[in-house]
C-alpha positions in Angstrom: -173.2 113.8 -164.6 -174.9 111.2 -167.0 -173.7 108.1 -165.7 -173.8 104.6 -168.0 -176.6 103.4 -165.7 -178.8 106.8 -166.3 -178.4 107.0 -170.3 -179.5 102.9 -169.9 -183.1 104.0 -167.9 -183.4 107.4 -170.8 -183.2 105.0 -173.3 -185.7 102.6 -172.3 -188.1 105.1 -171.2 -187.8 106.6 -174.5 -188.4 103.1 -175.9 -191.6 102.9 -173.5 -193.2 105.7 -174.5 -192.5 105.6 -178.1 -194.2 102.0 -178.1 -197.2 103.9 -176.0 -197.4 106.8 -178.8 -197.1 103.7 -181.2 -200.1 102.1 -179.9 -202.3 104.5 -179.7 -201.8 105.6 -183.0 -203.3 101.8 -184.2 -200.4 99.4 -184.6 -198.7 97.1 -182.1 -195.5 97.7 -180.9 -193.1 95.0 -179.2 -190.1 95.6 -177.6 -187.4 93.6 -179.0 -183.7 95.3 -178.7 -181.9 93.8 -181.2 -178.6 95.5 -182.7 -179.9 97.7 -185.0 -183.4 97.8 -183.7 -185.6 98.6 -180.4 -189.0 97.6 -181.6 -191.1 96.1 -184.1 -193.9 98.2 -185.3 -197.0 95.7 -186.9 -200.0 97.4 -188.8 -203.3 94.9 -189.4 -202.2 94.0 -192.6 -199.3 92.1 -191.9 -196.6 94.4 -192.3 -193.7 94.6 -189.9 -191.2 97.9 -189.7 -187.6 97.9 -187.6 -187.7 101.0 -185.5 -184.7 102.8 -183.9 -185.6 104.8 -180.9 -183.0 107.3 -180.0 -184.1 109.7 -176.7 -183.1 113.0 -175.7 -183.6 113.8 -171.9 -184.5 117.6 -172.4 -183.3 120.3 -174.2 -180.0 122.4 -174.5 -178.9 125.8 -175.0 -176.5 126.4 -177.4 -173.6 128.8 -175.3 -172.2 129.9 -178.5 -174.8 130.9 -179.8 -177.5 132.9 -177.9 -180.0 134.1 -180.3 -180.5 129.7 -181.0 -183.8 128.3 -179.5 -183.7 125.5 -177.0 -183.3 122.4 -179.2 -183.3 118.7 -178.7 -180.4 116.7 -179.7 -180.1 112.7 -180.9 -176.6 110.8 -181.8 -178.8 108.7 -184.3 -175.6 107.0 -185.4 -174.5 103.3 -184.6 -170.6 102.8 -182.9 -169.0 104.2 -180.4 -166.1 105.6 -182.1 -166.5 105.7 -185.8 -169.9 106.5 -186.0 -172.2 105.1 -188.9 -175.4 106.5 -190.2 -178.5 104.3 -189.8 -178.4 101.0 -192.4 -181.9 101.5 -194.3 -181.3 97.6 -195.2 -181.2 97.0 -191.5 -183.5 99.3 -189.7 -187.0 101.4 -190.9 -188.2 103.8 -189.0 -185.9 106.5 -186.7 -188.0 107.5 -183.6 -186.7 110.8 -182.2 -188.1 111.1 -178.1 -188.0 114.2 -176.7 -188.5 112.4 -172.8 -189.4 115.7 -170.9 -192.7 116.7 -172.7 -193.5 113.0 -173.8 -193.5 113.7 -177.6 -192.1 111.7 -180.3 -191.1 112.8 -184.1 -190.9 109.4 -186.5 -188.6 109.6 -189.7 -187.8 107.0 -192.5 -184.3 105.6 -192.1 -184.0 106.0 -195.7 -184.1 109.6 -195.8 -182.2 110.5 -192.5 -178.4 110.8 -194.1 -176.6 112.3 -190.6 -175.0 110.9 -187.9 -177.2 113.9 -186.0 -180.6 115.3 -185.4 -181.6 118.8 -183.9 -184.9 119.9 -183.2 -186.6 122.9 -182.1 -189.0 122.1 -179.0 -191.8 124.4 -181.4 -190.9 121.1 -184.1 -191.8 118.5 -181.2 -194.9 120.1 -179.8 -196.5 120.7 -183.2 -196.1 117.6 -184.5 -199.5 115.2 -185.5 -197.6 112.2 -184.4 -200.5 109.7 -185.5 -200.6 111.4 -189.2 -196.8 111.9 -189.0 -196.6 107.6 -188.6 -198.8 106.7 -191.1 -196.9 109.1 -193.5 -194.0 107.2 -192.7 -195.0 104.1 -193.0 -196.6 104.8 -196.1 -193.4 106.0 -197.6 -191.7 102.9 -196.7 -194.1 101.0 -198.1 -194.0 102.5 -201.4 -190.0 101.9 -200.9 -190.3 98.7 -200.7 -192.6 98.7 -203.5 -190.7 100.0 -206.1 
């Protein structure tokens, strides 16, 4: 049973090691939970980004379905009971965690439309996180650009 007090400690070791993953791919991460934001990501240059982490524990089976993979699974929505897709005005960067094998997928808000997020554990473990950041970022960048 997931108990308030267990999601609470998920979340914030998601938020840990998604600043550690962060770090170590060049840019400085602070910890800052605001409303619609867990951290601030800084590159060199000056530039700040709004990052939502969201963190799934491990993954589940679907029973319905048994031929489906193992996937991961993220509410990346904001409210309890009407839920609302991520505000690209509000928030930059989605941060998917995947807790049990320490991996991290980044996406820009602006192009995550779902109140949902599935992936495959093949999707986490392949993933160049470093190059996978700076894509992002550089995406937003351009956003904001244009």
């Amino acid at each position: 049973m997931v108990t308030e007090r267990t999601a609470v400690k998920t979340g914030r070791a998601g938020e840990l090691l998604a600043a550690g993953i962060i770090e170590q791919s060049g840019y400085r991460a602070i910890l800052c939970q605001q409303q619609d934001f867990d951290l601030l990501v800084m590159a060199d240059v000056g530039e700040m980004y709004r990052c939502e982490v969201k963190t799934s524990s491990r993954p589940t089976i679907d029973k319905k379905n048994a031929k489906c993979k193992p996937r991961y699974r993220w509410a990346t929505a904001r409210g309890s009971k009407a839920k609302l897709r991520l505000d690209p005005d509000a928030v930059d960067v989605l941060c998917l965690v995947a807790l049990d094998i320490r991996r991290v997928y980044f996406r820009p808000v602006f192009q995550h439309k779902t109140v949902r997020m599935n992936l495959d554990i093949s999707t986490m473990l392949d993933n160049d996180e470093v190059a996978q950041l700076a894509r992002v970022l550089r995406e937003i960048d351009l956003r904001r650009q244009a």
